[in-house]
Backbone as a printed PyTorch tensor [residue, N CA C, xyz], in Angstrom:
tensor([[[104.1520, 135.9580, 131.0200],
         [103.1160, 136.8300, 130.5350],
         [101.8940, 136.7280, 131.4550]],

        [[101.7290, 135.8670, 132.4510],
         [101.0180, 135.6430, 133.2100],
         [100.5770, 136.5310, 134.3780]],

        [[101.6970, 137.1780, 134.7550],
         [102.2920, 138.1960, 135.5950],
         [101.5270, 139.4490, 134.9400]],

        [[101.6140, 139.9020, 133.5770],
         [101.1790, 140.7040, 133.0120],
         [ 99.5260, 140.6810, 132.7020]],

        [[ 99.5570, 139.8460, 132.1630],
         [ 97.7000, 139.5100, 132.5610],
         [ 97.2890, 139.8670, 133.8160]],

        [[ 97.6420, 138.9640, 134.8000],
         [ 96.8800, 139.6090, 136.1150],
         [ 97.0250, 141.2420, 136.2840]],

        [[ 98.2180, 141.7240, 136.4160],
         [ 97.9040, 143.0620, 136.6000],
         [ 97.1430, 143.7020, 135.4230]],

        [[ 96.7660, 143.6480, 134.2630],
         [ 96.2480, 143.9270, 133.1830],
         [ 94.2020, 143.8640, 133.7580]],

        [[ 94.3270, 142.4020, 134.6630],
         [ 92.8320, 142.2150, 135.1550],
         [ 92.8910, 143.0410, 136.5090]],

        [[ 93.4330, 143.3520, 137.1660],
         [ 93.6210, 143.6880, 138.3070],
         [ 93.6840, 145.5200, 138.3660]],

        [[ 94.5140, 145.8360, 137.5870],
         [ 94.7590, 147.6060, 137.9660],
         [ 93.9420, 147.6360, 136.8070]],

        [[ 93.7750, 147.4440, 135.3450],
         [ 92.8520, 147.8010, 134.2620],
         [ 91.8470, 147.2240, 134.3370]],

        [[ 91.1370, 146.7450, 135.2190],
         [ 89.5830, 146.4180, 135.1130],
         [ 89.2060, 145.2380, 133.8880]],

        [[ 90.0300, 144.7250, 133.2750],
         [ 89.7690, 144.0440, 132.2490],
         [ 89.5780, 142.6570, 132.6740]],

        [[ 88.6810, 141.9490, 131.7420],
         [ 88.3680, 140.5440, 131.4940],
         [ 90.0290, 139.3990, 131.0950]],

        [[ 89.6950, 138.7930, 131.8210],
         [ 91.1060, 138.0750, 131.2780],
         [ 91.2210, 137.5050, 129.6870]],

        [[ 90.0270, 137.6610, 129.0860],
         [ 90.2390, 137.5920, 127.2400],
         [ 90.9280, 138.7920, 127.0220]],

        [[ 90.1210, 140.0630, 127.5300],
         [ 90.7310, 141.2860, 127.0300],
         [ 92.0990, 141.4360, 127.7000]],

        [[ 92.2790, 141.0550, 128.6580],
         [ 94.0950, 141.1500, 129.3920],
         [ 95.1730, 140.6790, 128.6050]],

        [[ 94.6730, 139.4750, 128.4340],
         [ 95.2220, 138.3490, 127.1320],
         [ 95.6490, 138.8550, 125.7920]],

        [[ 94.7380, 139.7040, 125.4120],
         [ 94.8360, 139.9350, 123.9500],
         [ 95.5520, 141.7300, 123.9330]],

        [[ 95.5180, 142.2700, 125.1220],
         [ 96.1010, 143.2060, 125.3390],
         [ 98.0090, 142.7160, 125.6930]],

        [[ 98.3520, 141.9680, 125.9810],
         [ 99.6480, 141.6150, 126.4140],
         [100.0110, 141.0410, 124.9620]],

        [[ 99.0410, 140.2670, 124.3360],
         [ 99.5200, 139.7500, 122.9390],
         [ 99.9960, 141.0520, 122.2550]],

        [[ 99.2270, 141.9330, 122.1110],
         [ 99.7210, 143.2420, 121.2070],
         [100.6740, 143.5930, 122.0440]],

        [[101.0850, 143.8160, 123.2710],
         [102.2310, 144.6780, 123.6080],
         [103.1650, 143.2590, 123.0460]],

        [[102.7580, 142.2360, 123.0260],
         [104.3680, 141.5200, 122.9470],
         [105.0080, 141.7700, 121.2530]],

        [[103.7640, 141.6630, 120.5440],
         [104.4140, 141.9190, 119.2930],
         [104.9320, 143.1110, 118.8940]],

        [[104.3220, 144.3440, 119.7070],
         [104.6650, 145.6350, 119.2200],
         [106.0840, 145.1370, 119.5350]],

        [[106.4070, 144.9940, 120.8600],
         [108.0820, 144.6410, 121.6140],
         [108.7090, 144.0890, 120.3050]],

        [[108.0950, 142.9520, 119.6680],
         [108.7260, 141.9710, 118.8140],
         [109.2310, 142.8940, 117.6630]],

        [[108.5810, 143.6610, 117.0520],
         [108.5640, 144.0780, 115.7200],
         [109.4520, 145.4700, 116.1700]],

        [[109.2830, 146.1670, 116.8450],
         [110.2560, 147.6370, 117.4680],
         [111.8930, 147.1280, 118.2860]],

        [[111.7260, 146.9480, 118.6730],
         [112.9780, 146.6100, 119.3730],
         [114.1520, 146.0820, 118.6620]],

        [[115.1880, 146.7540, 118.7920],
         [116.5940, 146.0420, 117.9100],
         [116.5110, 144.5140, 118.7230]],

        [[117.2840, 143.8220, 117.6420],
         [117.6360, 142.7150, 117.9490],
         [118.3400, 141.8810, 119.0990]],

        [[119.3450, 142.7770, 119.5940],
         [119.9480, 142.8170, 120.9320],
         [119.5740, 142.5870, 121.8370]],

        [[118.0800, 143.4430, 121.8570],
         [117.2980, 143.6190, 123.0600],
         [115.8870, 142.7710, 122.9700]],

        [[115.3520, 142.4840, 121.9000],
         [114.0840, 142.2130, 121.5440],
         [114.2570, 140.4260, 122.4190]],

        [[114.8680, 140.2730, 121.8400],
         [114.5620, 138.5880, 122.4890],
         [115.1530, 138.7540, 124.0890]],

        [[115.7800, 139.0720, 125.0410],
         [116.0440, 139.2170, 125.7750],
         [114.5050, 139.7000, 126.4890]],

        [[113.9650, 140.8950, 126.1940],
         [112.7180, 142.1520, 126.5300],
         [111.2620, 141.0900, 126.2700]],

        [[111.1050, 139.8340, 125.2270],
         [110.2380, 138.8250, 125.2050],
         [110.4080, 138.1180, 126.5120]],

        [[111.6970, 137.6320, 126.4050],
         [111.9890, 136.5490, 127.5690],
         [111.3040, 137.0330, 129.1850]],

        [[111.8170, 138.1310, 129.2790],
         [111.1830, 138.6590, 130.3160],
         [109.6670, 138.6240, 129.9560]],

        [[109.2090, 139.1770, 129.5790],
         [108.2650, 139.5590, 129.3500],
         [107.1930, 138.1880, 129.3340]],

        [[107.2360, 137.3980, 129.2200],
         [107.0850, 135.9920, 128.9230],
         [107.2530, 135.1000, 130.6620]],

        [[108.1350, 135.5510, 130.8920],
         [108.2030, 135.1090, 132.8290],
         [110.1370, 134.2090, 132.4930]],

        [[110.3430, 134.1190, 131.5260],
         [111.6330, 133.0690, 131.1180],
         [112.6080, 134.2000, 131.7390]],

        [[113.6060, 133.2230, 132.9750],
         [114.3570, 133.9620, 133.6350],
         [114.4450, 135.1690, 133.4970]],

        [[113.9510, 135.7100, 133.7760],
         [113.7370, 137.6360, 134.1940],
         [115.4440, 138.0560, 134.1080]],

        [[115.2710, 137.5880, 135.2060],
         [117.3010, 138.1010, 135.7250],
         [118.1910, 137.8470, 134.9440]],

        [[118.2330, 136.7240, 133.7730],
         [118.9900, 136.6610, 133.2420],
         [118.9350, 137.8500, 131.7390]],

        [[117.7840, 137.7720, 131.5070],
         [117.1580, 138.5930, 130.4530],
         [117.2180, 139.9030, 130.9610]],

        [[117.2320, 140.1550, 131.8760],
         [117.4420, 142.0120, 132.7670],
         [119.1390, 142.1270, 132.4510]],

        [[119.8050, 141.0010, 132.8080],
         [121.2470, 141.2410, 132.4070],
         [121.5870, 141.4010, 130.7830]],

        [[120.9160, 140.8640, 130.0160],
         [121.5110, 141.0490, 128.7430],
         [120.5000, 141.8850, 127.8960]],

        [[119.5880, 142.8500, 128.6900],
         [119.4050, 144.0250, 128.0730],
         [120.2660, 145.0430, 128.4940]],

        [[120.6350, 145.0620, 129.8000],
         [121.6840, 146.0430, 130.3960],
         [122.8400, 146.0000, 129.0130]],

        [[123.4660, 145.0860, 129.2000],
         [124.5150, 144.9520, 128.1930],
         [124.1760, 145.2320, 126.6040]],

        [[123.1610, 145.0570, 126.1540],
         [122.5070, 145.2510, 125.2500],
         [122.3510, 146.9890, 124.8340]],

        [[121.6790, 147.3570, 125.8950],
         [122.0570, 148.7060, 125.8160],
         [123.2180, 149.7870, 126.0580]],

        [[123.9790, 148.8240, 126.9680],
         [125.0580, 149.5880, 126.7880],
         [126.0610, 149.2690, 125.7010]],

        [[125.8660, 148.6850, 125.0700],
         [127.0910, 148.3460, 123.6220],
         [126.2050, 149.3560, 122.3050]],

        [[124.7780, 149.8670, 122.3460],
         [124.2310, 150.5460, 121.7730],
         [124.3700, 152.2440, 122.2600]],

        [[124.9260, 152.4370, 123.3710],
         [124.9770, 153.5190, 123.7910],
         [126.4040, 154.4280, 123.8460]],

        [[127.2570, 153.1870, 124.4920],
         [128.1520, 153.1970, 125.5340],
         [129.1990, 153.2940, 124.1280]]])
């Protein structure tokens, strides 16, 4: 989420309280919207916790919802 803060201070002009508390709301919106499949996978990333592995099991995630 760290990753997300900086660009949050960086391209949005924001204070790193307000970056902070802006990534907090996107994480919960993520938390509370997202099927289950995908939601903890879409945190993980989102969070910096192996990206790649979490990019793989939304792929799959969405495709057993689609496919």
């Amino acid at each position: 989420m760290k990753q997300l803060i900086q660009q949050l201070v960086n391209k949005a002009d924001l204070s790193e309280a307000q970056a902070t508390k802006v990534a907090e709301v996107v994480r919960d919106f993520i938390g509370e919207k997202l099927p289950e499949p995908i939601r903890g996978p879409a945190l993980a990333a989102l969070t910096g916790e192996n990206v790649d592995s979490a990019a793989d099991a939304i792929k799959g995630a969405v495709g057993k919802l689609f496919g």
